[in-house]
C-alpha positions in Angstrom: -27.1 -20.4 19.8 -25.5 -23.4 20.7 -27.0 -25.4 17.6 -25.9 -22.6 15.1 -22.0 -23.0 16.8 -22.1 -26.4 16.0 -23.1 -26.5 12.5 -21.0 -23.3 11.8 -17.6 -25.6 13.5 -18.4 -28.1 10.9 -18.8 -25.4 8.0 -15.6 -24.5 8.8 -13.7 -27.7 9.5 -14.9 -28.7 6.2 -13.7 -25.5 4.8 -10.2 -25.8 6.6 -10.2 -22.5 8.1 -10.7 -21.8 12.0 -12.5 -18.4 13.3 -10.7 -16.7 15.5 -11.5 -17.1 19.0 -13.7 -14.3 21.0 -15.9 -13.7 23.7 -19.6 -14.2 22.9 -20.3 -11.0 24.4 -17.9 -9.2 21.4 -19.6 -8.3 18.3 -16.8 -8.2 15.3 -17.1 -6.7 12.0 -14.4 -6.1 9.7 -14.6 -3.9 6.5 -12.8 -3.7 3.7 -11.6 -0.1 1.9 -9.0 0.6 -0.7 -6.1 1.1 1.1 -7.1 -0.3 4.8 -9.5 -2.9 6.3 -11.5 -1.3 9.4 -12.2 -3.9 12.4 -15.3 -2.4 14.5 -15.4 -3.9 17.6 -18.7 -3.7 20.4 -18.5 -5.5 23.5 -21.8 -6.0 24.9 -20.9 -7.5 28.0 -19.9 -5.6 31.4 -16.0 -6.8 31.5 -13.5 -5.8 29.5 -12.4 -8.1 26.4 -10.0 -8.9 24.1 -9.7 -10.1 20.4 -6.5 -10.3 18.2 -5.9 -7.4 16.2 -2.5 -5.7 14.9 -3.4 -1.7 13.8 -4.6 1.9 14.9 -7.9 2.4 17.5 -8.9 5.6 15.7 -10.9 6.4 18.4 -8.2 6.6 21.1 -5.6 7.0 19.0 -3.5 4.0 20.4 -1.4 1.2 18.7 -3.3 -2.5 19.3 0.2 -4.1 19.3 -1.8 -7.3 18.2 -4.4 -7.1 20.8 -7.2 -4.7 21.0 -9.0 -4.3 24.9 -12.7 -3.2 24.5 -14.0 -2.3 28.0 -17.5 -3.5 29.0 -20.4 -1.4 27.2 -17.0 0.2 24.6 -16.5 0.3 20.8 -13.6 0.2 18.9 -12.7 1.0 15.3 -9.1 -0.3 14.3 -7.7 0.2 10.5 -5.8 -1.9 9.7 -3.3 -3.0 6.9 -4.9 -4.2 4.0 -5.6 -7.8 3.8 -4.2 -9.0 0.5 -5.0 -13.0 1.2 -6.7 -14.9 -1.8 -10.3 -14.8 0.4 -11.4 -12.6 -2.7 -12.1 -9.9 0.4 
């Protein structure tokens, strides 16, 4: 895994974008709908961790307030506000 890291860091410093930083044991997916992007998040490790996202856990019902907790062995899904940014997303 260590060589893929590497060649992906110089993907993206040659692309001028940085990936936002999370634990290796936290799988992120995010999906785009029509209205609302939907952030699925599975943390595969046994503590709790945390990733950067502002929108509703529809699974608890909770605000992220910009940072969503996944306990060890949890799953969230977060919608969030639709991502507008020129990515072509």
């Amino acid at each position: 895994m260590a060589g893929l890291r590497s060649v992906l860091e110089a993907v993206y410093a040659d692309a001028g974008v940085s990936p936002v930083a999370r634990p290796d044991t936290l799988e992120v997916v995010t999906r785009h709908g029509a209205h609302h992007d939907f952030v699925v998040a599975i943390n595969h490790g046994d503590d709790a961790a945390r990733y950067p996202v502002a929108g509703l856990d529809l699974l608890t019902g909770d605000e992220t307030n910009g940072e969503l907790e996944v306990q060890g062995g949890g799953v969230a899904v977060v919608r969030t506000a639709r991502d507008t940014g020129g990515d072509g997303g």
